[in-house]
N, C-alpha and C positions, 0 to 999 in steps of 0.2 A: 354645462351650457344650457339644457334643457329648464334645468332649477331657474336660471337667468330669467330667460324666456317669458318663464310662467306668469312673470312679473306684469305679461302686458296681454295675456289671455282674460277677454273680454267678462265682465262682469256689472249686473246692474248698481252696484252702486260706482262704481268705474266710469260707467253708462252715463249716471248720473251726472257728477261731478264733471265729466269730463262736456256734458251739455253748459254746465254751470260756466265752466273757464269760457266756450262758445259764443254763451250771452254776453260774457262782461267784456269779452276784446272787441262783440258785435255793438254793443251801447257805448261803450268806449271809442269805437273810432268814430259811431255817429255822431258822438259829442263831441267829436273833435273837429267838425264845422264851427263851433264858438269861436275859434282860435282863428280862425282865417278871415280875411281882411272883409268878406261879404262879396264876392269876386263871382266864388263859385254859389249854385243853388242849392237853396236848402235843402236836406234829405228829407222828405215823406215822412220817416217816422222820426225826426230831429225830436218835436215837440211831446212823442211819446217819454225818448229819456233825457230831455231836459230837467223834469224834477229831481231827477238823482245821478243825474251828471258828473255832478264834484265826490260824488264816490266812486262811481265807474271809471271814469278817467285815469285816476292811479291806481286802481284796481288792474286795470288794463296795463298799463306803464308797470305794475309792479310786477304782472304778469309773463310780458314779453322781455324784460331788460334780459335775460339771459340769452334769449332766441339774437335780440341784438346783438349783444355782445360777441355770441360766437359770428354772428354776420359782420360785424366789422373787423373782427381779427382775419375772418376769409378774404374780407375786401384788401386788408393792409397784405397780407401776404400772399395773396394769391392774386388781387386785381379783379375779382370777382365777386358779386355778392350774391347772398340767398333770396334777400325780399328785393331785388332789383332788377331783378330776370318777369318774364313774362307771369302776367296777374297769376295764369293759373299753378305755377311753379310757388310762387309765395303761397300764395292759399292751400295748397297742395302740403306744404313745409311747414307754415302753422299750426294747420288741422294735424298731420303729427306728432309735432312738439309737444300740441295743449293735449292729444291723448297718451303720450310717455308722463307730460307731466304728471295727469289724471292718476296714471297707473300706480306711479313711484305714491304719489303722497295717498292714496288708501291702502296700498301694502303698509305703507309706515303707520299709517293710523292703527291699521286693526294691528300687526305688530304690536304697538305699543299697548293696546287697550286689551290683549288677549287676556284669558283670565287665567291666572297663574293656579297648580291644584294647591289647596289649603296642607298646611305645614303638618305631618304628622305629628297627631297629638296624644301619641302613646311615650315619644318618644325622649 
């Protein structure tokens, strides 16, 4: 259980990355003022990530469909959802998520990138 654990004990490039996913759900949902009829007011920094919008956006989308997915499977069976409850609950849920996810994908990175020792060559 411990070994498990280890998985989400903090580290800067964890740090990092896990600021990274941050940015892109934070410019991603700014951008997602385009989308609405003009109704509601612009956000302040709209115009900062306008230019790279149409990457953020499914950056962001491609981010969260899991976090959705299990919130709609809690909704279908249980009548409750996770981003549906009180702001600070969702924001709270998020910011977890996007640090589990952080954690799992640079364990797998450095995992995979670790340097194997060179083959005995006597042998």
């Amino acid at each position: 259980m411990r070994r498990s654990l280890d998985i989400l004990r903090p580290t800067w490039p964890k740090l990092a990355v896990f600021l990274a996913f941050v940015a892109i759900v934070e410019a991603g949902s700014l951008f997602s003022w385009a989308f609405t009829d003009g109704d509601a007011p612009k956000p302040p920094a709209y115009d900062l990530v306008r230019p790279l919008g149409f990457l953020l956006w499914p950056a962001m989308v491609f981010l969260l469909t899991p976090l959705l997915l299990v919130d709609h499977l809690l909704l279908v069976m249980t009548g409750h959802a996770i981003t549906n409850r009180d702001t600070w609950w969702s924001v709270a849920f998020t910011t977890l998520y996007l640090y589990c996810l952080a954690s799992v994908a640079v364990t797998i990175v450095t995992q995979l990138t670790k340097q194997r020792p060179a083959p005995n060559a006597t042998g």
